[in-house]
ZAMARGU-4260 file (C-alpha; in steps of 0.2 Angstrom, whole numbers, plus 5000, padded with zeros to 4 digits):
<rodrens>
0) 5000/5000/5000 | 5007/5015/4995 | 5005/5033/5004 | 5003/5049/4997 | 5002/5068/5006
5) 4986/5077/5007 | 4984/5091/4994 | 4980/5109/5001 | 4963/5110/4994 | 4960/5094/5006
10) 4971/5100/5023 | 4959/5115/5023 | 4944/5103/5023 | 4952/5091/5038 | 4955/5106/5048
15) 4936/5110/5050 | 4931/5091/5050 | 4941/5088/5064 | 4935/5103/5073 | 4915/5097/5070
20) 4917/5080/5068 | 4900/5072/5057 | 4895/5089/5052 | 4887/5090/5034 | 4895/5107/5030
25) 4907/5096/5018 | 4895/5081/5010 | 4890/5087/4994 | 4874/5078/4989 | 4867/5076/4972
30) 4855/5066/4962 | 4852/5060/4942 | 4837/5052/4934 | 4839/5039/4922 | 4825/5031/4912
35) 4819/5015/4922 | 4824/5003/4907 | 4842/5008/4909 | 4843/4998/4925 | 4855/4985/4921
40) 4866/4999/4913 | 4869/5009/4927 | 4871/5000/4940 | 4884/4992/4929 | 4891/5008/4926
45) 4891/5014/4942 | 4899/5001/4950 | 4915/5001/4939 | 4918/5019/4942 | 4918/5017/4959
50) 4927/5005/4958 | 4940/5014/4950 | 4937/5032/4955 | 4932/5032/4975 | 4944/5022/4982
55) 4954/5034/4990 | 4954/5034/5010 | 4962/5045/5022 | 4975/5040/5034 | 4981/5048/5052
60) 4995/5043/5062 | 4997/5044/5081 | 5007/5059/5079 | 4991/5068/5070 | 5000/5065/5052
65) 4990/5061/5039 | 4991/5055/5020 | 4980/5046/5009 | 4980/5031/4999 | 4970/5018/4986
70) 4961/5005/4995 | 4958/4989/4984 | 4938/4986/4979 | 4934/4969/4977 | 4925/4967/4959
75) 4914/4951/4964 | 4904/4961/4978 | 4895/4975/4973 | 4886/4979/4992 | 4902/4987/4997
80) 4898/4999/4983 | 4881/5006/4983 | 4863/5000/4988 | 4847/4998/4979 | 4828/5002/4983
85) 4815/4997/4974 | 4801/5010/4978 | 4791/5009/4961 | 4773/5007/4971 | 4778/5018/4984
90) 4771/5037/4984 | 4778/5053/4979 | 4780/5060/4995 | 4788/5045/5004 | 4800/5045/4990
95) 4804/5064/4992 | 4806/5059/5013 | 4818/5044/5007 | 4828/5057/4998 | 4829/5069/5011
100) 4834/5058/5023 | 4849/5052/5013 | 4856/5067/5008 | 4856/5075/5024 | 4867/5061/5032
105) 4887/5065/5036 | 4900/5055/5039 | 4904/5048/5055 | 4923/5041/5052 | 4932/5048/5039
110) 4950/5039/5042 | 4953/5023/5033 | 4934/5022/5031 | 4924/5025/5012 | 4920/5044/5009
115) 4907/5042/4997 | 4890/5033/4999 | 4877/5030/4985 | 4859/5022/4982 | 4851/5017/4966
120) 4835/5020/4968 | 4820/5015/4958 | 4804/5023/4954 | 4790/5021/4945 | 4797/5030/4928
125) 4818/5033/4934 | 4833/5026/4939 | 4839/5038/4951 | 4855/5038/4957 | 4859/5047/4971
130) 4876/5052/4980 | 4884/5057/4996 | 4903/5062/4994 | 4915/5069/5006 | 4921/5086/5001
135) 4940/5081/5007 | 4936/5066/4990 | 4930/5078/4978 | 4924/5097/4973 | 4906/5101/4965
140) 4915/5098/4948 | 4920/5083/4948 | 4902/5079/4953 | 4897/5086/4936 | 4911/5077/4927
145) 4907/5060/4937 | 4889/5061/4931 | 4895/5065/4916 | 4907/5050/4915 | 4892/5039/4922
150) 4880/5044/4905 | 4891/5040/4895 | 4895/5023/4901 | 4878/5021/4901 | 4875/5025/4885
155) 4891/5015/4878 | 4885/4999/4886 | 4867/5002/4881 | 4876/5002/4862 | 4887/4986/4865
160) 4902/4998/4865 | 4916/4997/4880 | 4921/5013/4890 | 4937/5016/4895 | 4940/5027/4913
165) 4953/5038/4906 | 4955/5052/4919 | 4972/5051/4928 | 4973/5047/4949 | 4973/5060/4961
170) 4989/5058/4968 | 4996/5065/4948 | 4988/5081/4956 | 4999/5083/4973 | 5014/5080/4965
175) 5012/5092/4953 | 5006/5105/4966 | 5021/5099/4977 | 5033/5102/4964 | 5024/5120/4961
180) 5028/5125/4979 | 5044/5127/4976 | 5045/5139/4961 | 5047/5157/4960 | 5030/5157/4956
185) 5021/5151/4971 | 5031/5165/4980 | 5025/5178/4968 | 5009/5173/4970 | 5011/5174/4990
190) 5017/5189/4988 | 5005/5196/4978 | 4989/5191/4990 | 4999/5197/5004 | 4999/5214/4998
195) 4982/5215/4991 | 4976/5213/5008 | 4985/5227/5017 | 4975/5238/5029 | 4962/5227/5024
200) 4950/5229/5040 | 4933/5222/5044 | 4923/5215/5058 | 4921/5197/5057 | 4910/5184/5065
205) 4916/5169/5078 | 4906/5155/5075 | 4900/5142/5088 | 4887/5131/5078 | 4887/5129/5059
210) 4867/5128/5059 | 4860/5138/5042 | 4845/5146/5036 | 4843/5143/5017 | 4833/5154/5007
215) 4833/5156/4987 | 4830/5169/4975 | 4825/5165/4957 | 4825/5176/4947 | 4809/5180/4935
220) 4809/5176/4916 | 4809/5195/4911 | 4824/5199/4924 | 4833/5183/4916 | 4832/5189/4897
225) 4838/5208/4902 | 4851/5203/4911 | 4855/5191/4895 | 4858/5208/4885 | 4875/5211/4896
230) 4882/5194/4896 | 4894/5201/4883 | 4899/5220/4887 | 4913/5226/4876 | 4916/5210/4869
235) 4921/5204/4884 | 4909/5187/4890 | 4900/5190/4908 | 4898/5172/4917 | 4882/5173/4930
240) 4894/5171/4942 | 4902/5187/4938 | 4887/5196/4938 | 4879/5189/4952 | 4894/5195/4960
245) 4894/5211/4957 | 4877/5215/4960 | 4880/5206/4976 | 4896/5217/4980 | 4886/5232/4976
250) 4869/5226/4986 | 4880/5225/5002 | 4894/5241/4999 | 4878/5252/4999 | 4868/5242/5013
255) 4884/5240/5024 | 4889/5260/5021 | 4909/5250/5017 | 4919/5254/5005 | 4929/5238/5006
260) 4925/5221/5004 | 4934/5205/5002 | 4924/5189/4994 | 4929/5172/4998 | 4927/5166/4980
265) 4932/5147/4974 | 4948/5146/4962 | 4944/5129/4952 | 4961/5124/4954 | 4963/5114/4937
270) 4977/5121/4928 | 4990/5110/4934 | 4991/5104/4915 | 4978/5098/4903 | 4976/5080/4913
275) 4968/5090/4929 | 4954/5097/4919 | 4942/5081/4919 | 4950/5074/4934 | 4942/5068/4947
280) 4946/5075/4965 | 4947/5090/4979 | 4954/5105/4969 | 4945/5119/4976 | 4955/5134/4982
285) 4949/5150/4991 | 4953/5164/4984 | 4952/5180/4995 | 4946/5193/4983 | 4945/5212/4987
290) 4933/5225/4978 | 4931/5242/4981 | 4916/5250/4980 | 4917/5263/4964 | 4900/5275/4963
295) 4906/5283/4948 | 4905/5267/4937 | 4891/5262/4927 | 4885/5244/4932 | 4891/5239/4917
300) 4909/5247/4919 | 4908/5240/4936 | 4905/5222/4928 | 4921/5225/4921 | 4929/5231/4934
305) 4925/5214/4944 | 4930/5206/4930 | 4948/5212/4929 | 4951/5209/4948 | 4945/5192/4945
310) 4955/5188/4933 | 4969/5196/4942 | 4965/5185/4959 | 4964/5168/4946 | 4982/5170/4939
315) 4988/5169/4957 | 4974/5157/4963 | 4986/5140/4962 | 4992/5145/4980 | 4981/5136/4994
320) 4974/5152/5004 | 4980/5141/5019 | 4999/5143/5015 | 4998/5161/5018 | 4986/5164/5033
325) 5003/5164/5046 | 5007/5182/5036 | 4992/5189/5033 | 4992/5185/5053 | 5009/5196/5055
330) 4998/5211/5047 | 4986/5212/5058 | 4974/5201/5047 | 4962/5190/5056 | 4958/5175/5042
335) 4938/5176/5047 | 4939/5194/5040 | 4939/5186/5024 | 4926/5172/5026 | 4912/5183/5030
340) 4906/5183/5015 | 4908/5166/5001 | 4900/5167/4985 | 4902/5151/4974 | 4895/5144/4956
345) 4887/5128/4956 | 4879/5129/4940 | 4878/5112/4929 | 4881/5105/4911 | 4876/5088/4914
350) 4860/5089/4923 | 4866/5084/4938 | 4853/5091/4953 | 4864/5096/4968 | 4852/5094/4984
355) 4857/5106/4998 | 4850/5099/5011 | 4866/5100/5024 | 4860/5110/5038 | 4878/5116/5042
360) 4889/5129/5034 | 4906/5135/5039 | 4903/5153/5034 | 4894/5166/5040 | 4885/5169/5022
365) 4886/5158/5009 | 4879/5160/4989 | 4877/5146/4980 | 4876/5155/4962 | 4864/5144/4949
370) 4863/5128/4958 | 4862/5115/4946 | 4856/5123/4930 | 4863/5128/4917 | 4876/5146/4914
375) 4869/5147/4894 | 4853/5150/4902 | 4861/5166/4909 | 4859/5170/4929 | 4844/5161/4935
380) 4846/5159/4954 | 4854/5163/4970 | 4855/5152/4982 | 4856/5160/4999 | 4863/5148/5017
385) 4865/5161/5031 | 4872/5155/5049 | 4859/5157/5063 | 4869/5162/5075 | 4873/5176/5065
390) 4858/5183/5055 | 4843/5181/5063 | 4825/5179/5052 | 4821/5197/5050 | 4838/5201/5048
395) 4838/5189/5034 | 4822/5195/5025 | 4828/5211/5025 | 4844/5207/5015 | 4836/5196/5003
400) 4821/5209/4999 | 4835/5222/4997 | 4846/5213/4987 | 4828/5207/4975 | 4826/5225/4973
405) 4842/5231/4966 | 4844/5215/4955 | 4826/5223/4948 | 4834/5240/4946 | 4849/5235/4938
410) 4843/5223/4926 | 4830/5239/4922 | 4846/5252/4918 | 4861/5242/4918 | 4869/5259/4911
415) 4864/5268/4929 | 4879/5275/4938 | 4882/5264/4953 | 4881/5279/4964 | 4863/5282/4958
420) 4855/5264/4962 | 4845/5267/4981 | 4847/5255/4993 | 4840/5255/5009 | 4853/5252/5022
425) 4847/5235/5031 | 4842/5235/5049 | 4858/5223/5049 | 4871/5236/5047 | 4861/5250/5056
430) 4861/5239/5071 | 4882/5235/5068 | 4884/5254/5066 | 4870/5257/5081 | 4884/5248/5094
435) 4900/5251/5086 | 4896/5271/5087 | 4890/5267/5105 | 4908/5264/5110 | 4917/5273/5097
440) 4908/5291/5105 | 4914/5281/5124 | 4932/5284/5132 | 4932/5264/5134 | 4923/5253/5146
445) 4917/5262/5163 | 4921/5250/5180 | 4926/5255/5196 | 4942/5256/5201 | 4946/5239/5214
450) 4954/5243/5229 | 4962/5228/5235 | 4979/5228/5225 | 4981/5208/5219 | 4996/5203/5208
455) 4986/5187/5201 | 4971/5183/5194 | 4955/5175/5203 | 4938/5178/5207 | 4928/5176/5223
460) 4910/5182/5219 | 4899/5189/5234 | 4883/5202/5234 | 4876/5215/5242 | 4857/5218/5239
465) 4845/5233/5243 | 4826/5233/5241 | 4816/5248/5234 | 4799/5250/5238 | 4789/5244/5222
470) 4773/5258/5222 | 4788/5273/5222 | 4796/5268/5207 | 4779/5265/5199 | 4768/5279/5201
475) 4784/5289/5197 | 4785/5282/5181 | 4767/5283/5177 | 4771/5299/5183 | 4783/5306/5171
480) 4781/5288/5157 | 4795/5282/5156 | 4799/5263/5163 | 4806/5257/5180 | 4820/5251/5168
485) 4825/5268/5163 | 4824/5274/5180 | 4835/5262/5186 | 4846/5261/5173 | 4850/5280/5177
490) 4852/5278/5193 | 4867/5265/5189 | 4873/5278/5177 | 4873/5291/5187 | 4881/5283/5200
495) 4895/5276/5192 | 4898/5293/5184 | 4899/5300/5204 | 4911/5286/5206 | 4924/5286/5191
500) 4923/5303/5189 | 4920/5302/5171 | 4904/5307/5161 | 4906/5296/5146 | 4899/5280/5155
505) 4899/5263/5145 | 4892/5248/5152 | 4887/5230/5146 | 4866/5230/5148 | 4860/5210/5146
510) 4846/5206/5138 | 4834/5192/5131 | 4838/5191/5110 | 4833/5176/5099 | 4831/5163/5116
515) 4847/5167/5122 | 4854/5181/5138 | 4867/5192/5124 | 4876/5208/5135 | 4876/5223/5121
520) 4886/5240/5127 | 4875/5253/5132 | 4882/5270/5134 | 4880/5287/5138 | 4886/5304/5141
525) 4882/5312/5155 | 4877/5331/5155 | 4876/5341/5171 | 4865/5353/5163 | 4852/5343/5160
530) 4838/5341/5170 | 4831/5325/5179 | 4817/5321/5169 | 4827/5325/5150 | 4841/5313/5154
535) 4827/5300/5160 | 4820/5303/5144 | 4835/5300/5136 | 4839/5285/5145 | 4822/5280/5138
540) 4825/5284/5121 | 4840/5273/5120 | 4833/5258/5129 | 4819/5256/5116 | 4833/5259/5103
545) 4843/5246/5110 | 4830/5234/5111 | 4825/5238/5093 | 4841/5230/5088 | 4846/5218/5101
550) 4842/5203/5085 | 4862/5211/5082 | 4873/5195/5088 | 4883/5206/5097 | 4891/5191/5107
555) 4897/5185/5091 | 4905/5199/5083 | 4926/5204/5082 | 4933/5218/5078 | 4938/5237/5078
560) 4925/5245/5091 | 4918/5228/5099 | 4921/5228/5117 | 4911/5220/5131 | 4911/5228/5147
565) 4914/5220/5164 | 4902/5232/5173 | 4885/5224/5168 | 4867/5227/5172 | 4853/5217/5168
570) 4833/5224/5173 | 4823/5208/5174 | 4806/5215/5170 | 4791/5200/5171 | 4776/5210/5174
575) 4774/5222/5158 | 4772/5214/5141 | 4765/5231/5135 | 4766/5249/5138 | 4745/5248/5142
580) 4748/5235/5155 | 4759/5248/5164 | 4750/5263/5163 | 4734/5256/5163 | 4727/5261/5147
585) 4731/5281/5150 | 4724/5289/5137 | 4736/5305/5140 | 4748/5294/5133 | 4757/5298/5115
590) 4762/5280/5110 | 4776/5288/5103 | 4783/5293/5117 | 4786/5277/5126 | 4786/5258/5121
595) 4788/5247/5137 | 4784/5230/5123 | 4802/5236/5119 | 4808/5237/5132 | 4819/5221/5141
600) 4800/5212/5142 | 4805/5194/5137 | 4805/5184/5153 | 4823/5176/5155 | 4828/5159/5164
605) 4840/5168/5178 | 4850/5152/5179 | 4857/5158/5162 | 4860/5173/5172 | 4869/5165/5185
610) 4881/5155/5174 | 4885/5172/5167 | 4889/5179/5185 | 4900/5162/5191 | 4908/5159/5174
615) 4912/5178/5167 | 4925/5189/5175 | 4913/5205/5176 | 4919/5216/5190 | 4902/5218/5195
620) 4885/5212/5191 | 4869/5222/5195 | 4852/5214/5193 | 4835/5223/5197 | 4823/5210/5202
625) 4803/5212/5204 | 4803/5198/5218 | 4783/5202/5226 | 4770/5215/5222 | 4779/5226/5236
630) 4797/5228/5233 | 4812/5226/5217 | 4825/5218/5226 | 4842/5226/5218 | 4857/5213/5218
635) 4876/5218/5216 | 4886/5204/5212 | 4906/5208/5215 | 4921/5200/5213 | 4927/5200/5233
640) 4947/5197/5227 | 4948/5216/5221 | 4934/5223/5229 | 4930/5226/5247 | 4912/5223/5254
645) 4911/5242/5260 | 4917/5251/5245 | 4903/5238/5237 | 4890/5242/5252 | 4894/5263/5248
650) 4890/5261/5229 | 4871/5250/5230 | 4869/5262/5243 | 4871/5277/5231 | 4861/5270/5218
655) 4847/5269/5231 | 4851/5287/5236 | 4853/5292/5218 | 4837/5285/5213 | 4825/5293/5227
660) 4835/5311/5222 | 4829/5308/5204 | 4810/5303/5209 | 4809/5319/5222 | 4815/5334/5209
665) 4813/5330/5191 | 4817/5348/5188 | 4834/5346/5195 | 4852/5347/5187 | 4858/5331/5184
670) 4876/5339/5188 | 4867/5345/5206 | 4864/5326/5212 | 4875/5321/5224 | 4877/5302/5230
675) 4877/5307/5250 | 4861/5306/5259 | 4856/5323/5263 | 4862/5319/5283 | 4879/5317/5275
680) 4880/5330/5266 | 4874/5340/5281 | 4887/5332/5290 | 4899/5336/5276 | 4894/5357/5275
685) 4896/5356/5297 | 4914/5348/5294 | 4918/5361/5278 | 4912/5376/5293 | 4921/5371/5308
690) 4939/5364/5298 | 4954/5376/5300 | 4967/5377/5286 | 4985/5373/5295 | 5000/5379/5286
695) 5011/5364/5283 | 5030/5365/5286 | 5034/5359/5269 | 5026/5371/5254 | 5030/5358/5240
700) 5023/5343/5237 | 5040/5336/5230 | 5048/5339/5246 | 5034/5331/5257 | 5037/5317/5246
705) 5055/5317/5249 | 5051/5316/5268 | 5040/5301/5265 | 5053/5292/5254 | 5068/5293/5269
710) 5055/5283/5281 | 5050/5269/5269 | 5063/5269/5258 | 5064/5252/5252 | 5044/5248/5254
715) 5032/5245/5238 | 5026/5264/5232 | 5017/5257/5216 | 5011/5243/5206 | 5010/5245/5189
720) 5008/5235/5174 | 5024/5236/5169 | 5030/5232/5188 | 5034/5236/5206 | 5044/5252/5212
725) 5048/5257/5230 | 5049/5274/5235 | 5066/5278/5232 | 5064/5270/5214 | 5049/5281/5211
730) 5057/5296/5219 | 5073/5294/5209 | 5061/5291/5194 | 5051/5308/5200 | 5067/5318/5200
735) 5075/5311/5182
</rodrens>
């Protein structure tokens, strides 16, 4: 048995197979018909070419090594090769649900174990055959040239003639790419990828499920034969796929607001010599393509425009994209930022049906363009496959009605400037944008400072709790309509404002989104001029905004401007699944004005919330919680390793003192609110009266210092990040 190394195409496949082992995101499933007299034939057929054509298994060493080789098939028994069902009395729809069941299977084992599986199933008027094949064995194109192989076996044996297997072994492929890596050639085209992605900078998703949402657009018969009218454009041909993606790179540069976007589009990999073309195997590279957006073109100029970066990116596309990732790394690169976005053509010549049925996908987004039909037809469909963790189903229906739109617009005035077509920005991006200015307008993430100095990591959580009567907070808000949330939440605000001394404040705020407790910053700048009742209002304001686009997976996003807060606050709010079932059907109420459906009403399991307090490490955790008709109970849940129960004990205490301020003088200066009771701050102006300024000995501050270092000379003065200094190295610092 001999061995053979893995190609590129194929160690980018193990990677993500060993990572989700039996997920279907690399099973490419697929069907043909053949006419129910030409049993004998295919099965024949069939079972020769597997024979000869999918014996190839994957091998890993104990070192995590692996290599391929050819297994040996035995020709005498065909049941190691594919099964047969005869379901020619059974009905339509049980033969649909066989189908389905089939094709959605993945592979358990894929070392030393067959990578392909195959039925021949029988109907009442076909043969079908249908195919599950591992993506590390072979690429959506050698599906087309297998079927194509397989018809005409068919029809060669249905004629008396022979038919001769000619295309050469897969291993004729690695060595070829082997011997390639060590031109010149494969360093130009490093280099060249490298340098086209410069500066490139995007957010990026990190994926913890590969579960997708599939969704098609076809296009209508008139659209189809206007768009045929620019498949040629100045003599130069326009494939669908290039089409489809430049309408695509346009539909999200103007929904997105970017002016920068990189596609992970396929390189076909065959043009390792004439003998690869028809070959059957894993050749498929990614190809990181970047397109700027350029409003000044026509559609049609852009088509071109795509096109010659295409074409560009294809005569460096030999180079598996996973050779370079370690540099593109060393540039600040994260390799997700280019996987956001995949775009592919599974079109077919042989009338081979593809049957997406997989329910995983490794990217975010991924468009299937004219999946199994055929590219003389012109662009027909685009089939869609978003990640569910990532776009959720509103989120989704507004890009696909989006992109249906401009499609209409541009197959109407292909001439159009791109600058001229309108599209609406999707809720999508407004809500990316929505949280990104959040803590772009911040000065960073607002915490209070520990003060119990630690030089290691660790985490003892403890809490502090308060209760608030229930009827204040709620006739006050019917009061002045806003809800309890937004006067709490201010009260934290404010609060932490008093204690960091800083009036940008920017906080994590938890919420129930899509079945799940997701944190999202919420920030604020707080304005001492404004009065009680504004910056309620305010607070208001930005909770329903929040809320309107808390579908955002925030907890799933990288990036420039993606930060998560420690200091996090979560309202638990049971009681109001409607503005009307808090205010009591007011009538004086502008429905404008206040929306409490918005606003945190989903009823969240707190044992979610409590794996987020013992598994996170939040400096501190405030939860508001109706717990009766007569009181919210206000938890604070701090880490006790850098914080100390009375600083903790001061600041729920403030928010308490804070809160009752804001409810006894809507009228007042936020800047006017102070977090002492009004018996400390009597206290406070007594003290201020009676204290007598005493002239100190020493006028500079330096020289006071100076006194201090003689007496503690070698003792610890300040712990920093960058280390420790004792007096007399901070003093010696001081005076350099």
């Amino acid at each position: 048995m001999q061995f053979f190394n893995l190609s590129n195409a194929q160690k980018r496949t193990i990677v993500t197979e060993i990572g989700e082992s039996g997920n279907d995101s690399y099973v490419l499933s697929f069907k043909y018909k053949f006419p129910v007299e030409d049993e004998k034939y295919v099965k024949i057929a069939l079972s020769d070419i597997i024979r000869k054509k999918f014996n190839l298994r994957i091998k890993k060493d104990n070192q995590m090594e692996f290599s391929q080789y050819f297994s040996q098939l035995d020709p005498k028994i065909d049941n190691q090769l594919f099964y047969y069902y005869d379901m020619s009395i059974e009905k339509e729809d049980e033969i649909k649900e066989f189908i389905y069941q089939f094709t959605k299977t993945g592979f358990d084992e894929i070392f030393d174990s067959p990578l392909y599986r195959f039925v021949v199933l029988k109907t009442r008027k076909n043969i079908i055959v249908l195919g599950n094949v591992h993506h590390i064995l072979m690429d959506g194109t050698s599906i087309n040239i297998l079927i194509k192989n397989l018809k005409s076996y068919v029809n060669n044996l249905k004629n008396n003639q022979s038919y001769e297997i000619t295309s050469p072994s897969y291993e004729k492929y690695v060595k070829k790419e082997e011997k390639y890596l060590s031109t010149k050639k494969s360093k130009e085209d490093e280099k060249y990828w490298v340098d086209s992605l410069k500066n490139y900078s995007s957010n990026y998703f990190t994926l913890d499920n590969l579960n997708v949402s599939k969704h098609e657009i076809l296009l209508e018969e008139n659209t189809i034969k206007k768009f045929k009218k620019i498949s040629i454009i100045e003599n130069d041909n326009i494939s669908p796929f290039l089409l489809a993606l430049s309408i695509l790179s346009l539909y999200f540069f103007k929904s997105s607001k970017s002016k920068d976007l990189v596609w992970n589009t396929p390189y076909h990999g065959r043009d390792f010599g004439d003998d690869t073309h028809n070959m059957l195997g894993m050749f498929v590279n990614m190809m990181p393509l970047r397109l700027k957006y350029k409003g000044e073109l026509t559609f049609k100029d852009y088509v071109l425009y795509v096109k010659s970066v295409l074409k560009k990116g294809l005569s460096h596309g030999k180079l598996s994209f996973n050779l370079y990732t370690q540099k593109l790394q060393k540039i600040g690169i994260n390799p997700a930022m280019l996987s956001m976005y995949s775009i592919v053509s599974n079109s077919s010549d042989s009338g081979v049906e593809y049957i997406w049925e997989n329910e995983e996908s490794e990217f975010p987004l991924h468009i299937r363009v004219n999946s199994s039909l055929n590219d003389k037809n012109g662009l027909q469909s685009l089939f869609l496959e978003f990640n569910k963790g990532c776009y959720s189903h509103e989120a989704i229906i507004d890009i696909l009605n989006g992109i249906k739109e401009l499609i209409n617009e541009i197959a109407d005035n292909p001439n159009e400037k791109c600058g001229n077509f309108k599209v609406l920005q999707s809720r999508f991006f407004r809500a990316e944008k929505y949280f990104k200015n959040i803590v772009k307008k911040s000065d960073g993430e607002t915490f209070i400072s520990p003060d119990i100095q630690i030089r290691k990591e660790n985490k003892d959580i403890k809490e502090k709790e308060i209760s608030i009567n229930k009827n204040l907070i709620k006739n006050f808000s019917k009061k002045i309509k806003i809800s309890p949330n937004a006067l709490f939440l201010t009260s934290t605000l404010l609060t932490l404002n008093r204690f960091v001394f800083n009036k940008n404040i920017l906080i994590s705020r938890t919420t129930e989104s899509n079945g799940k407790i997701i944190d999202y910053p919420f920030g604020l700048f707080m304005e001492s001029d404004k009065t009680v009742k504004e910056m309620l209002i305010e607070v208001e304001d930005e909770l329903i905004k929040s809320e309107e686009y808390k579908f955002f997976p925030y907890d799933k996003i990288s990036g420039d401007n993606i930060v998560f807060p420690d200091f996090k606050y979560y309202f638990e709010n049971k009681e109001y699944n409607s503005k009307n079932d808090y205010l009591e059907n007011s009538n004086e109420v502008n429905s404008t004005e206040v929306n409490f459906n918005e606003v945190n009403s989903d009823e969240v399991n707190i044992n979610e919330i409590n794996d987020k307090i013992n598994n996170s490490s939040n400096k501190a955790y405030l939860i508001i919680k109706s717990i009766d008709n007569d009181e919210y109970k206000v938890s604070l849940y701090y880490n006790a390793v850098i914080y100390t129960e009375k600083l903790m004990e001061t600041f729920i205490k403030s928010i308490e003192i804070v809160l009752k301020k804001l409810i006894n003088d809507q009228n007042e200066k936020i800047g006017n609110i102070s977090i002492l009771s009004d018996k400390d701050i009597e206290k406070e102006n007594k003290r201020q009266e009676d204290f007598e300024e005493n002239i100190v000995d020493e006028p500079l501050l330096n020289k006071a210092f100076e006194n201090t270092v003689k007496n503690n000379n070698d003792k610890i003065a300040l712990i920093a990040s960058d280390g420790e200094f004792t007096y007399d190295e901070l003093n010696k610092k001081l005076i350099a």
